[in-house]
N, C-alpha and C positions, 0 to 999 in steps of 0.2 A: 402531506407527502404525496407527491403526486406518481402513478405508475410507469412504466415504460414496458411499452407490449414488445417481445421476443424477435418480431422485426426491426428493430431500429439496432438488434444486435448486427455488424458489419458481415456480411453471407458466407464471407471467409473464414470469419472466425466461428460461425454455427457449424459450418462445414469441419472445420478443426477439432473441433467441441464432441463430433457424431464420431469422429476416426475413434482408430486406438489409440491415436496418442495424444487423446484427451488433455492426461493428468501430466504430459510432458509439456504442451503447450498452454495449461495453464498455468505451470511453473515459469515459465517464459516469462509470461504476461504478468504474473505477479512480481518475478526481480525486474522487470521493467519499471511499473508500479511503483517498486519502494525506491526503485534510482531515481524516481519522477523524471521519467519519461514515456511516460504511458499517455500516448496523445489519439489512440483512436476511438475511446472510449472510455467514460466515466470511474475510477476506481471502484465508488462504490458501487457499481455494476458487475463488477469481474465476478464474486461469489456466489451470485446472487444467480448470472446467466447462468454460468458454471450446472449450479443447483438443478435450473430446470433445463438444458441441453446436453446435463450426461447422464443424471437424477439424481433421485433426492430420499432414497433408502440410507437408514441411520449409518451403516458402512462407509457409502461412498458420501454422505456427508461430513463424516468425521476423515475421510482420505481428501475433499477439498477444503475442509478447512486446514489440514496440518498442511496440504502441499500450498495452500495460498500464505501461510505464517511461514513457512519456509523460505518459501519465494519473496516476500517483500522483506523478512530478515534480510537476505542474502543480498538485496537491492538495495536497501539502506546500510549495511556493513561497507558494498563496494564504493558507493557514493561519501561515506564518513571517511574512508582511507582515503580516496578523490581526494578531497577536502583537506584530510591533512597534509596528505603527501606535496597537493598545487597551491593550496591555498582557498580563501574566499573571492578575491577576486578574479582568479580563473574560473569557476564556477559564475560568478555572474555574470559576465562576458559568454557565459556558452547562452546558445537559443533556446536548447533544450530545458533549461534551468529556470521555471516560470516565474520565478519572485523576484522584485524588487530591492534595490538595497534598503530602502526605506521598511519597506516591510519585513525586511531578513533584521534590520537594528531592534526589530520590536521583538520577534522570537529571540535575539541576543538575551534582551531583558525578562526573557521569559527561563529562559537558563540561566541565567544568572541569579536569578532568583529563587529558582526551583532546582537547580542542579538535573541531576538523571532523575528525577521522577518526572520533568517535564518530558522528557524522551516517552515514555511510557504514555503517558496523558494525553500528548499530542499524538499519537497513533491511534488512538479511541477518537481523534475528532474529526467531522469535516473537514474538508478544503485545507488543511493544514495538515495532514497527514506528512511525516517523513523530513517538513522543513529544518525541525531541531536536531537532524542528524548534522547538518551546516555550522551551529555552533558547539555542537557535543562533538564532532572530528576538529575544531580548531582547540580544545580545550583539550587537557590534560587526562580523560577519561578515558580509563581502562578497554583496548576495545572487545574486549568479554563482556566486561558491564555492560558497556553500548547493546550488543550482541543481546545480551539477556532481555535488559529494559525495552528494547526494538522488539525481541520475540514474544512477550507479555503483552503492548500494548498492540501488537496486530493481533495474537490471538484473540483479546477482548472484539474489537473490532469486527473482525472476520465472524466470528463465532455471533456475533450481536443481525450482520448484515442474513447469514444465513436463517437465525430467529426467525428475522423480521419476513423472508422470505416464507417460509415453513409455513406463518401464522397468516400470512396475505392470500400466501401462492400464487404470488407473480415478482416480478422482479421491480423492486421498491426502489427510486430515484431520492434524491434529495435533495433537488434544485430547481 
């Protein structure tokens, strides 16, 4: 696991980060996040910066983690309705939309075989965070369910990222 020292966060957003409206612009940055289109900085970065540019007392750790599971619920709910309202191939025609169809057919098979607990699972994982909202908004699934299984497996997630931060104290990269 290699570190990312506090400068490589964009000056903007540290500056964002010291305001008062910390916990409004991390909620930004996290329904960005879960609509994957969080392009200026690392996802797993966001909780982590978060941690140590506003702190990191059990309070307002437990207020960035519920506003970051908030925030990338709310980013992957919009992105599921996207999805089912346009379709899949509206979505992969957008820029913003980093996956491949090739690799959107493998999380296909990952839902298909796992149903909504791979919604959950995949939210706990690297670099694939969020994509199986793409086949769980083309599929028949309830979007409460969605909803729920999305806000389970970012809590995991979020809650792991800040751990990991806690136990370092610095802000932990994954790539």
């Amino acid at each position: 696991m290699a570190l990312l020292q506090l400068e490589a966060v964009p000056p903007w957003l540290e500056a964002l980060f010291a305001s008062d409206l910390a916990f409004v612009v991390l909620l930004g940055i996290c329904i960005l996040e879960g609509a994957m289109m969080l392009r200026f900085m690392p996802s797993e970065v966001v909780v982590p910066a978060a941690l140590a540019l506003i702190g990191s007392s059990i309070p307002t750790l437990l207020t960035i983690v519920a506003v970051a599971v908030v925030g990338t619920t709310i980013g992957q709910l919009v992105l599921f309705v996207l999805v089912r309202r346009a379709g899949r191939d509206y979505v992969l025609q957008k820029r913003w939309f980093p996956i491949t169809e090739s690799r959107l057919e493998r999380f296909d098979g990952w839902f298909n075989r796992w149903g909504g607990i791979a919604v959950s699972v995949s939210n706990t994982m690297l670099f694939v965070r969020g994509v199986l909202t793409v086949p769980a908004g083309l599929s028949e699934m309830d979007p409460r369910r969605f909803t729920a299984l999305s806000a389970i497996g970012s809590l995991f997630f979020q809650s792991l990222l800040a751990a990991l931060y806690l136990i370092s104290g610095r802000v932990p990269v994954f790539f």
